[in-house]
Structures are given as C-alpha cells and as structure tokens.
TORLUM-874481 format. One record per residue: x, y, z of N, C-alpha, C in turn. Coordinates in steps of 0.1 Angstrom, whole numbers, plus 5000, padded with zeros to 4 digits. Last residue first. Layout:
REM TORLUM-874481
XYZXYZXYZ
...
***
This chain:
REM TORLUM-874481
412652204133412552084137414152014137
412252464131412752434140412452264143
411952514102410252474109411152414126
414752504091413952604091412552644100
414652254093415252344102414852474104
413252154072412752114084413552234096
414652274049413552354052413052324066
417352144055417052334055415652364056
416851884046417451954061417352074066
416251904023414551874034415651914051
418252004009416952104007415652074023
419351754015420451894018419051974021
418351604000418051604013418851724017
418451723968416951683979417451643994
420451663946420151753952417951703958
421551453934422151493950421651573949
420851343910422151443908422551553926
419551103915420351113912421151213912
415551103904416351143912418051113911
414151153881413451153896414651183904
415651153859414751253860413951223873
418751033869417550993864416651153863
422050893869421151003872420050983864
422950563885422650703874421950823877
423850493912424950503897424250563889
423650733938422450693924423550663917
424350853962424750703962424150673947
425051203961424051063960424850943955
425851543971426251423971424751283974
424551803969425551733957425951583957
425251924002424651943983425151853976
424651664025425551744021425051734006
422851454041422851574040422951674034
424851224042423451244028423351354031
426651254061426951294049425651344036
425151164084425151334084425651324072
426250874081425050924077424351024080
428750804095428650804080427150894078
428350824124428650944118429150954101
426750564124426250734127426650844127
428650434114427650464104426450594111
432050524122430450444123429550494114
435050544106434150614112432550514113
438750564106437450474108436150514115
439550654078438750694088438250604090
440550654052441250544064440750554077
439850914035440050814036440650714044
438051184044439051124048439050984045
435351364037435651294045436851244038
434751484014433851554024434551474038
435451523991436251523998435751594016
434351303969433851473972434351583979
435051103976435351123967434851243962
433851054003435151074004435551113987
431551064000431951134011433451154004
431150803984431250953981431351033985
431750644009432750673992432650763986
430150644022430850704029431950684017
428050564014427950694011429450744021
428650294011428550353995428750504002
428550244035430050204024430050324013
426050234040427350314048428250324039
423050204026424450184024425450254032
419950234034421350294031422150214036
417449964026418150044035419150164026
415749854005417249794012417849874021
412349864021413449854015414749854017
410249964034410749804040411949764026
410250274048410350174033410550044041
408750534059409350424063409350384051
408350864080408150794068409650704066
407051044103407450924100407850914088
406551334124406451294108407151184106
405051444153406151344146405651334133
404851744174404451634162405351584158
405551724208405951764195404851674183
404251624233404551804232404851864218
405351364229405951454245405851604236
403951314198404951294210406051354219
401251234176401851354186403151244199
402251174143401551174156401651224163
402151004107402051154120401351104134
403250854084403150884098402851014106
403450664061403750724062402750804075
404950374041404650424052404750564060
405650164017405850294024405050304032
406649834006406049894011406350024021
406649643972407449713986406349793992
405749303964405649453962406049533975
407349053961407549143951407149293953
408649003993407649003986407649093975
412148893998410948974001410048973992
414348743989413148683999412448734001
415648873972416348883984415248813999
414848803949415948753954416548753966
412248953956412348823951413348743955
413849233948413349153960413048993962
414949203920416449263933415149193946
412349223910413749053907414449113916
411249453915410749323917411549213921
414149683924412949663922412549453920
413549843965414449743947412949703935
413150113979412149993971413349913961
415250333981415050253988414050093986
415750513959416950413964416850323974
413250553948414550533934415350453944
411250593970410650533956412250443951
412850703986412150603992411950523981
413850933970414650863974413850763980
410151023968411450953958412550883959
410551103991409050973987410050933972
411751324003411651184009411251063998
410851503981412351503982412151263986
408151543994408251483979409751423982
408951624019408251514016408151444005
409851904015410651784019410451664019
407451954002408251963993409251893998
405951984022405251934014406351934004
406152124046406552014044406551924031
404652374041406352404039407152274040
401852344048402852384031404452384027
402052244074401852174062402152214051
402752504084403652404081403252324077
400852734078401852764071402652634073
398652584093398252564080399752584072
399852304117399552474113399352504096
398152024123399252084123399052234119
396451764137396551934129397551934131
395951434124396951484131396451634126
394551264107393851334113394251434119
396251044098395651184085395151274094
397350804105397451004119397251104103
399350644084398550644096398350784105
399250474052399050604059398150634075
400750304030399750294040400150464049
401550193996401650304008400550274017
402949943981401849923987402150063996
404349883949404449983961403449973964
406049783924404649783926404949833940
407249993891407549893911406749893915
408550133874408049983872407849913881
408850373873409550333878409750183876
405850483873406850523863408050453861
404850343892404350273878405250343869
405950533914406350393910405650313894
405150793905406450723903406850633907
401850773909402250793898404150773896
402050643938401350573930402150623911
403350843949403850733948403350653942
401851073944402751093940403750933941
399251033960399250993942400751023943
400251013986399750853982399950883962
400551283987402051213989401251063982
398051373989399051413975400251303970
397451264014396751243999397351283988
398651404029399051284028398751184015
397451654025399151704021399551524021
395051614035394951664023396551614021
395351534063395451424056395551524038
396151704083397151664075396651604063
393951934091394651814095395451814084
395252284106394152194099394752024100
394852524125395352444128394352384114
393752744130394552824119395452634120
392452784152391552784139392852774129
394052724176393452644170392952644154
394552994180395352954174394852824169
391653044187392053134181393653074171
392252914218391152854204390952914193
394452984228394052864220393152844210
393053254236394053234225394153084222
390453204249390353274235391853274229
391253114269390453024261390653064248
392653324285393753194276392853064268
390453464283391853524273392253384269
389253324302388753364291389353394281
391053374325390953224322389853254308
391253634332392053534327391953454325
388253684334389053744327389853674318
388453544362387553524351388353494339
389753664376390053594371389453524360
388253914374389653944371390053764366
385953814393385853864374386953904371
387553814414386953694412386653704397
388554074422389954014421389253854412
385954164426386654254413387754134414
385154074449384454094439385054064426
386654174465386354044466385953984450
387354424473387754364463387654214456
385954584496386954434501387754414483
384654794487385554804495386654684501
383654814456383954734467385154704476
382754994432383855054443383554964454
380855014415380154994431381555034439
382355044392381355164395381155154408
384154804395384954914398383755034400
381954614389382054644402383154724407
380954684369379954724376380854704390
383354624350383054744350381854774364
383054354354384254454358383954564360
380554294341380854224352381654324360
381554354316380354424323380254404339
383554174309383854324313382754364318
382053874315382953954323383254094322
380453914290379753954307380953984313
382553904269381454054268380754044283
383053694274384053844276383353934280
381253484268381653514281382253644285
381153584241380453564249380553584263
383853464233383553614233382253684236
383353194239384053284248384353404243
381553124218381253104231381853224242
382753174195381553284200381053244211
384653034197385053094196383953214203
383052744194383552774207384252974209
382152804173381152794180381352844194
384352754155383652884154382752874166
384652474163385752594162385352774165
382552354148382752314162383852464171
382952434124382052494128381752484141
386552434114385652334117384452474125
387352644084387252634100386252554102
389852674054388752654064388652634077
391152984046391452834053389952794057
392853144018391353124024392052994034
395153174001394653294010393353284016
396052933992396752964005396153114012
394252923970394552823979395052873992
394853153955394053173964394253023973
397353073939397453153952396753133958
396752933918396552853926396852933944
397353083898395753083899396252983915
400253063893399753193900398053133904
400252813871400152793888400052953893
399952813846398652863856398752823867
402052663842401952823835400552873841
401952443853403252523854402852643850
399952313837399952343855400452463859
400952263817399552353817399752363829
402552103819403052193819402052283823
401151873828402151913839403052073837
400151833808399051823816400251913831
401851703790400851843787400351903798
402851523803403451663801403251723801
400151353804400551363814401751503814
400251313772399451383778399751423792
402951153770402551293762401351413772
402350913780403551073787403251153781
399750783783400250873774400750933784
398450473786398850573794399750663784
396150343770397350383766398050463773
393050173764393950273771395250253769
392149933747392150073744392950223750
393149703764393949763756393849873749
391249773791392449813789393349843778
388449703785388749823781390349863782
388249463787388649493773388949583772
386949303804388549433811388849433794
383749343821384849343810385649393811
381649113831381749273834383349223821
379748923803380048933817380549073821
376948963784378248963782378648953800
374648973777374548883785376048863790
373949163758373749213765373949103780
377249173735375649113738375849163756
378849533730378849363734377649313738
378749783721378649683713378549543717
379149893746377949923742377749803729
381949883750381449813762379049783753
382850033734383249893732381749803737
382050303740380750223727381750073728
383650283763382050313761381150263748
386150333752385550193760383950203761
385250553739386150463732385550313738
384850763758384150723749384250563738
387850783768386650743776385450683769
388850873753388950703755388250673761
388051133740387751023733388050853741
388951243767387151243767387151113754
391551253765391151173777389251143774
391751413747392251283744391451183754
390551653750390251573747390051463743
392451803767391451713776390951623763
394552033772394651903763393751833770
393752333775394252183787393752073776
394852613762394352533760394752413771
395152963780396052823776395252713775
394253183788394853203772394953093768
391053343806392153173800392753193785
391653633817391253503810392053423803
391753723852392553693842392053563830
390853843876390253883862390953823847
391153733898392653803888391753923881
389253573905390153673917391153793908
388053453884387353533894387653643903
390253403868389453503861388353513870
391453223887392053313882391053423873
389352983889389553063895390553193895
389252933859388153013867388653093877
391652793858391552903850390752953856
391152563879391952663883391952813873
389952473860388952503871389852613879
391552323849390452393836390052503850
392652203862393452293855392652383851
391452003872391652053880392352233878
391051843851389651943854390452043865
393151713845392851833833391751893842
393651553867393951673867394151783854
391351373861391251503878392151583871
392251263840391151363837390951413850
394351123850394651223842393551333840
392750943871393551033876393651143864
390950833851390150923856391351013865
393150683836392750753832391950863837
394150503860394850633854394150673846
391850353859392250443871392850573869
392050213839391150293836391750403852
394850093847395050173836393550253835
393449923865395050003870394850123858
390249863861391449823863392349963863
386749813871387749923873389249903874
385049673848385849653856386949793854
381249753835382949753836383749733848
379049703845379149673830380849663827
378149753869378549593867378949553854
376849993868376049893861376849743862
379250113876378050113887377349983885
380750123852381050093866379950043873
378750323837379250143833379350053845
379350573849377950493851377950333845
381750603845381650543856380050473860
381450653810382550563821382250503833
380050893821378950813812380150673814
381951033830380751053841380050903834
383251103811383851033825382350973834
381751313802382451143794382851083804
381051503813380151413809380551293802
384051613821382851563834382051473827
384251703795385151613799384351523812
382351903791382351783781383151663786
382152073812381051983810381851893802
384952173806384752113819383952013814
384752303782385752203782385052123793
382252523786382152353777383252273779
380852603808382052653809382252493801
378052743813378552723799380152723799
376952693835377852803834378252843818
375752463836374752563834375652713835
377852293831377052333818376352423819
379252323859380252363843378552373833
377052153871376952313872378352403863
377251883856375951973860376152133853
379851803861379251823849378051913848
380051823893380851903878380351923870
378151603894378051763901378451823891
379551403883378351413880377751573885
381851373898381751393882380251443879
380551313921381451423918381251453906
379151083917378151213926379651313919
380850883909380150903899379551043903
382750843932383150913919382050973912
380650753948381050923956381950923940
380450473936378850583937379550713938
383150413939382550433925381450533926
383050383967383950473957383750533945
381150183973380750333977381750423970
381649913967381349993954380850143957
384649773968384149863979383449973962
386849613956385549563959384549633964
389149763956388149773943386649663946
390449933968390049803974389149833963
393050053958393449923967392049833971
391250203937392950143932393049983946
390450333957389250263952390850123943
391950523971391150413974390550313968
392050643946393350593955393150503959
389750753938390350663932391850563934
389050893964388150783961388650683951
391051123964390751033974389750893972
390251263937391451163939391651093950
387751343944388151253931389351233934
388251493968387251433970387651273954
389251713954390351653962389151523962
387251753938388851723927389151633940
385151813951385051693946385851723943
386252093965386152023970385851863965
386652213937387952203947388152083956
383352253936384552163921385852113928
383252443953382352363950383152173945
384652643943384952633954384552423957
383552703916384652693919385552633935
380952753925381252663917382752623918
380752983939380352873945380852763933
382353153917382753153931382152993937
380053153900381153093896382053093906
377953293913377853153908379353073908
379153533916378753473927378453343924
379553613892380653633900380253533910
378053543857377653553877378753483878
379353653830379053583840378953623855
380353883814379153913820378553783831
381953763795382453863809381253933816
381953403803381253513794381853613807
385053223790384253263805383753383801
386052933775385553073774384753123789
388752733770387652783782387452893785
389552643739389752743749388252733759
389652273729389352373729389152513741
390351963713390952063722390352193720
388651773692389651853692390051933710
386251553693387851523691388651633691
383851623678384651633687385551563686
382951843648382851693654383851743668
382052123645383052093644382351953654
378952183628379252253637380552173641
377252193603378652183601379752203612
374752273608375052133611376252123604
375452543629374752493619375452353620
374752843649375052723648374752673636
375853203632375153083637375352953639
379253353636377953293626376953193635
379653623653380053523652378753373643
379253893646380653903643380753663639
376454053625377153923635378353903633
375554323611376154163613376154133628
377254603602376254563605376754413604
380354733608379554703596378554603603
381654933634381254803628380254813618
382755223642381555203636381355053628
384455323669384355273660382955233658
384855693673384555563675384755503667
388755833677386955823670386455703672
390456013700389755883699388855843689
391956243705391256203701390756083698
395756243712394756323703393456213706
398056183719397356223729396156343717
399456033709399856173701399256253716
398755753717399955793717399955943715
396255773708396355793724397655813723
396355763681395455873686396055863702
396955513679398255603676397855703678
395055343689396555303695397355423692
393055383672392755423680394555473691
394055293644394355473648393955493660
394255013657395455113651395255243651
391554973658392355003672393855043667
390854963632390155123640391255083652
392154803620392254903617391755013622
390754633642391854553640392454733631
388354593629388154653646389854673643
387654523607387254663606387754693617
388554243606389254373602389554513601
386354163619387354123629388254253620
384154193601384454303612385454323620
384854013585385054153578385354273593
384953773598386153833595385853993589
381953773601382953763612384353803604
380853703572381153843586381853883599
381853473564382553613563382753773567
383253313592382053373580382553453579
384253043604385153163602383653193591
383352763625384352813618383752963611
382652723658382352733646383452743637
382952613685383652593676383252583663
381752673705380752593700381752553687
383352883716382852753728381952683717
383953033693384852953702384852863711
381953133688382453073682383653023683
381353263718380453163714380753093703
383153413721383253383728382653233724
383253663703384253503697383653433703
381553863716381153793708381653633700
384153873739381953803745381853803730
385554043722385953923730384953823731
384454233718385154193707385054013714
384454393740382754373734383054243723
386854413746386154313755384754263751
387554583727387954493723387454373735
385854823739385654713723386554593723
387254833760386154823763385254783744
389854933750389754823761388654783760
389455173739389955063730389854913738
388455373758387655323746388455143740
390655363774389455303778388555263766
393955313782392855333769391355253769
394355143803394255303799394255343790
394154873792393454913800393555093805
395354703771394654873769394054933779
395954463780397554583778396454703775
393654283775394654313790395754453788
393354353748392254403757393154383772
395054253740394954383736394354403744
395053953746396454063751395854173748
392453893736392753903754393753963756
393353863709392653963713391954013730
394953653708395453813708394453913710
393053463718394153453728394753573721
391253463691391153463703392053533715
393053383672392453523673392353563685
393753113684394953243680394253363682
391353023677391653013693392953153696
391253013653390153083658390553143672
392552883631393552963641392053093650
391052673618392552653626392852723635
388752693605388652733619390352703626
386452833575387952713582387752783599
384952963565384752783563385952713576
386953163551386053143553385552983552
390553163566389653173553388153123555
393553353578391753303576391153293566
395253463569395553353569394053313570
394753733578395253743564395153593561
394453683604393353753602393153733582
397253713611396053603614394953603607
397753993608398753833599397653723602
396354103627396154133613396854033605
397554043649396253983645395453983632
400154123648399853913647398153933645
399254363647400154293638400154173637
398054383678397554403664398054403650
401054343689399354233692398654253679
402354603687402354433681401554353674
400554753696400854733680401054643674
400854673725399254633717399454683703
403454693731402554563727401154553723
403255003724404354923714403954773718
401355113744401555123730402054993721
402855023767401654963767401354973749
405455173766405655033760404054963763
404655463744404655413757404755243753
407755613728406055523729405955483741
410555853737409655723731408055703736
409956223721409456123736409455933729
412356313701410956263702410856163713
***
C-alpha cells in the first residue's frame, strides 16, 4: 500500500490536537481559544490541495476571528460546530487520500462565534493578532509601511529624548506616532496594536500635560513597547507578502498594564500636584518581557525579508534620473537625423556622439546613486544597542554619533551591521570600566563611544572610539601564547601583539559572559570587512 501523502498525515495530526482541544473546552471558558485558533491556521496552511477542505477551514478561521479579537469565551454553539467541522475534515482528509469524493459539509445552524456581552474578558491578558482574510490589501500595505516609518521614527525620538529631556518637540513627534498607530491599527481592527498604541499614547499625553517626568525606566518602557509593536506589525507584514497568519502571541500586555498603572497614579493625585517621578517605582524593567520580546522576534524574523526587498529613493534622485533619460531620448533623435542627412564633414554626428557620452556617464552615477542610502538608520540601532547593554552591564555610557548622513551602498550597510554589534560590545564589556575602576582612575564616571563615518581620499571611513582602558598588549599577547599562537620570549611590539585579537577563539575576558568572552567576534568583523574589501 502507497504511503499517505505527508500533507495528509499533518493535517490528521492537526485534527487530533483539535479534537483533544476541543474535548478540554468547556462552555463559559476561554483558556485554549487561541490553541484552537493557531490549529486551525495549520489545517488550513497544509490543505491547500485540498480545496474544499482549505477553503472551510478559512471560512472556519474569519468566524474565530472575532472571538478571538474580542476574546469571548466558548458557547455552545461554537463548540458544537467547531466538532461538526473537525469530523467532516477527517472524512474529508481520508476521501482525498483514497482519491474519492469529497461531501460537503453541512454546519448546524448558528453562530460559530457568540455575541458580545458584558462578560466580555477584562484586560490584562495577551492576545492573537487576528487579520480578517477579507481585509484591504491595499490599506494594510499603506499601514504597514506607514507604522515602519514611526517605529524607526519612535526609537529615534526616545534616544534623543533619553539625552535631552528638556526638548519637548520629542515628546510632541512620540505622541503624533503612537497616536497614528493607534488610529489606523483600529480602523483595521488589528486590537493587539490599537490597544497597546492607545496606552502608551494616554502615558505620553501626561508628558505633554507637564503631568509626568520622562525618566530612564519610563523610556524603557516606551523602548519595550516599540519593540512589541514592531513585532506585532511585522506579523502584518508577513500575512501581506507571505499570506502567512499570525500563530505567535507578542506578550504586550504587560507593557499596556504599566502604562495604565502610572496613569491612574498620576490621575489620583490633587490637581495642584507638581510633575511626578512616582511613576518609576511602578516600573520594573522585566528580562522576562524583553526575552519574550527577543524570542518573538526570532521566530518572525522571515517577515522581515521585505526590508531588504524595497529601497527608498530620494525624489531629488528620481528627478535627475528623468532628467537624463530625457536628454537621451533628444540625443538619439538628434543621431539618428543626422546619420539620415549623411553630413559630409561629421561635424554634426562626432558633437551628439558626445553628447551621448556624457549622458550615459550621467545616467550611470546617478543610477548607482539610487541604490546609495545614508547610514544614519544602521547608527540608530547601534545608539539602542548601547543604551540597552550598558544598563545591562551597570555603565553609564554617553554615545555620540557623527556623518549619519554619509551614503553608503544599500548591500553594505547590511553587511556592517553585525561587525558593528561584534565592535560595540567589546567597546561596552572590555573597553568602558566600570564606575569605581573609572573614578579611580580620574576619569569621569560615565564613559564615552563614538561613532563615525566619513569620506577619505575616495574611501568611506567607519570610526568607532571608547575613552576607555584601552587593550592590553601583555594580556593578549598571553593568550597568544597560551593558545600557541605565539612564542614565548618573543620580543614582539604591540603592533605586532595586536593582529592576535583577530584570531577564533582568543579573548582577554576573565569571564565569559552572555555579551561577550568566549572569543568569538573580531575574527567574524575581520572576515566580513574583508569580505567588503575593506
């Protein structure tokens, strides 16, 4: 006997955990709604040649859809039908296997999903970002694109806003972002987003009012919530380009209750109160959440392709572009009229020849130009990643950033971006001391990075500086040698001690840490810069 097809044998599965799920339900309750949920996106992704069974279980889907974005709990119409589907896509599943016949299915009258009612679930929980499969493509495209642009736009203003908190235009461009978001997520009905956008949003309008002080810890908070929205939004984008729907919950609602939290603080105090940092002991920077938040990334990083399959183009760019395909279009006509006239001197023809040439070599600069962007996005990542591992680290770190404006090529800004991290850690773990190691050594408690682009003689320059302790020659010329990378009694200089950092495996770190220590990162930024012929 032919085996099953293995599209078969996972949608049996699938409808095996649905049916065990399904056994567990009980009317009133809502635990495992999201479970149903998320097995009944695998059936409907794995049946796609099985058309009938695909196309119910999507009809299946749009109805949860609503007791799952409103988080109802379980009727008992809703489960009778959820059973009735659940036993028709078994004979449907073993009818396509035989290669027999299909019967439809005939649902029991109802509603799969019950009405709103004032038992409707309090907040405080976590919940799936439903996307109707009838939603506007074209809406949700501009939204998504829309949203990309305030995320980067929200971490730029709270970076800023971290060093100069007197500057209340940061606050205003936070509150226009969040406030966008929240908008056009509601009229999408995309509820994680709105609900998160609308808490943050009701936070910053305190701000504005002079009702709250923007401290270290509320900062981290609106960072954590960029990057739950950033997640949530990335789902979209994946069920725009993929078609792929959201299986994975983004732990957001922790971040929506503290926001709320300092909000009714701030709401219970007389009205003559001054601005307030009460809000900090309510905040609690959570590793937990930041994990969550880093795994959810990890498992919906594919959504993030489209990033690198779109660029933008300055309109200055494009202008010039249709300038000189402009000019092309006269010069060949130009050419052409005067090989028809046949000018006996050539005068003519040798003067729109040059033309010609000097139009081509417009149109390839400016051509290679478009594909040039600035840097600052890739410098703005590098500012939150030192911001987020030095507070992990316990070091206060001032980064300054000069030549955001520098272009570089779209494919090498991506490919620096990971030698860079490599850099900003060892800068963070072995070059900043921390507080009491500076102090002592007369420098000012907080250390300072530096980070560089410019142009020189023809090339770009990438800088990056610490006003920290430096490298050690001694040290790394010890594990040189206890690696056996080098010779002991060598007398060698420290410019030929320091080709060693280079080498796999080897770090000056007495410990090893989860940032850094087990020697592997400059070996990696030697290879990929090399790689970029640098």
């Amino acid at each position: 006997m032919p085996k099953p097809p293995t599209t078969v044998i996972s949608i049996k599965d699938a409808l095996q955990h649905l049916a065990a799920e399904l056994n567990l339900a009980q009317v009133g309750d809502k635990k495992n709604v999201t479970t149903v949920h998320t097995l009944l996106a695998q059936i409907a992704a794995g049946s796609e040649d099985i058309a009938p069974l695909h196309e119910q279980a999507q009809q299946v889907i749009c109805k949860i859809n609503t007791l799952v974005r409103n988080k109802h709990p379980w009727s008992q119409e809703s489960l009778h039908e959820l059973e009735s589907f659940v036993q028709w896509a078994q004979t449907a599943t073993d009818a396509h296997k035989n290669q027999q016949p299909i019967p439809p299915w005939l649902p029991a009258p109802g509603e799969l999903v019950a009405h709103p009612s004032e038992a409707a679930l309090e907040d405080g929980q976590d919940y799936l970002l439903v996307i109707a499969e009838d939603a506007d493509r074209e809406l949700l495209m501009e939204f998504f694109e829309e949203a990309n642009d305030h995320l980067l736009q929200i971490e730029s203003s709270l970076l800023a806003l971290e060093n100069s908190p007197e500057v209340e235009e940061h606050i205003n461009t936070l509150f226009r972002s969040f406030h966008t978001i929240k908008g056009v997520s509601g009229m999408l009905q995309l509820m994680p987003i709105q609900r998160l956008a609308n808490d943050i949003e009701s936070l910053l309008d305190l701000a504005r009012k002079k009702l709250l002080v923007i401290s270290s810890d509320i900062i981290t908070l609106l960072l954590q919530a960029q990057d739950a929205l950033t997640v949530l939004i990335g789902q979209v984008g994946a069920f725009i380009e993929q078609g792929i729907i959201p299986l994975e919950i983004v732990k957001c609602a922790q971040l929506s209750q503290k926001a709320k939290s300092i909000c009714n603080l701030i709401a219970t105090q007389p009205a003559s109160a001054p601005q307030t940092q009460a809000a900090a002991p309510l905040f609690q920077a959570s590793s937990a959440t930041n994990n969550d938040l880093l795994t959810t990334k990890t498992q919906t990083g594919p959504t993030t392709a489209s990033d690198t399959a779109t660029i933008r183009v300055s309109t200055t760019k494009l202008d010039n572009l249709m300038d000189r395909v402009g000019e092309l279009v006269i010069v060949q006509s130009q050419i052409e009229e005067s090989v028809k006239n046949g000018s006996d001197d050539g005068v003519i023809l040798n003067r729109n020849l040059a033309q010609l040439v000097r139009i081509s070599k417009d149109l390839q600069r400016t051509s290679m130009s478009m594909r040039m962007v600035p840097i600052h996005p890739t410098f703005q990542k590098v500012s939150r990643w030192v911001r987020d591992l030095s507070r992990s680290m316990g070091k206060t770190v001032l980064f300054e950033t000069h030549g955001e404006e520098t272009e570089l090529d779209r494919n090498v800004i991506e490919q620096i971006a990971d030698p860079l991290m490599h850099m900003v850690r060892n800068a963070l773990d072995h070059g900043i001391e921390s507080a009491q190691q500076r102090i002592e050594a007369g420098k000012s408690e907080e250390g300072l990075i530096e980070l560089k682009a410019y142009h020189l003689g023809g090339n770009i320059v990438i800088e990056l500086s610490d006003d920290g302790q430096g490298i050690d020659p001694d040290k790394v010329l010890a594990k040189a040698i206890d690696q056996g990378l080098a010779v002991a009694g060598q007398n060698l200089t420290p410019e030929e001690i320091y080709p060693f950092i280079f080498a796999p495996g080897l770090s000056t770190a007495l410990t090893v840490t989860e940032v850094s220590g087990r020697g592997v990162g400059m070996d990696v930024v030697k290879r990929n810069i090399e790689d970029l012929r640098g």
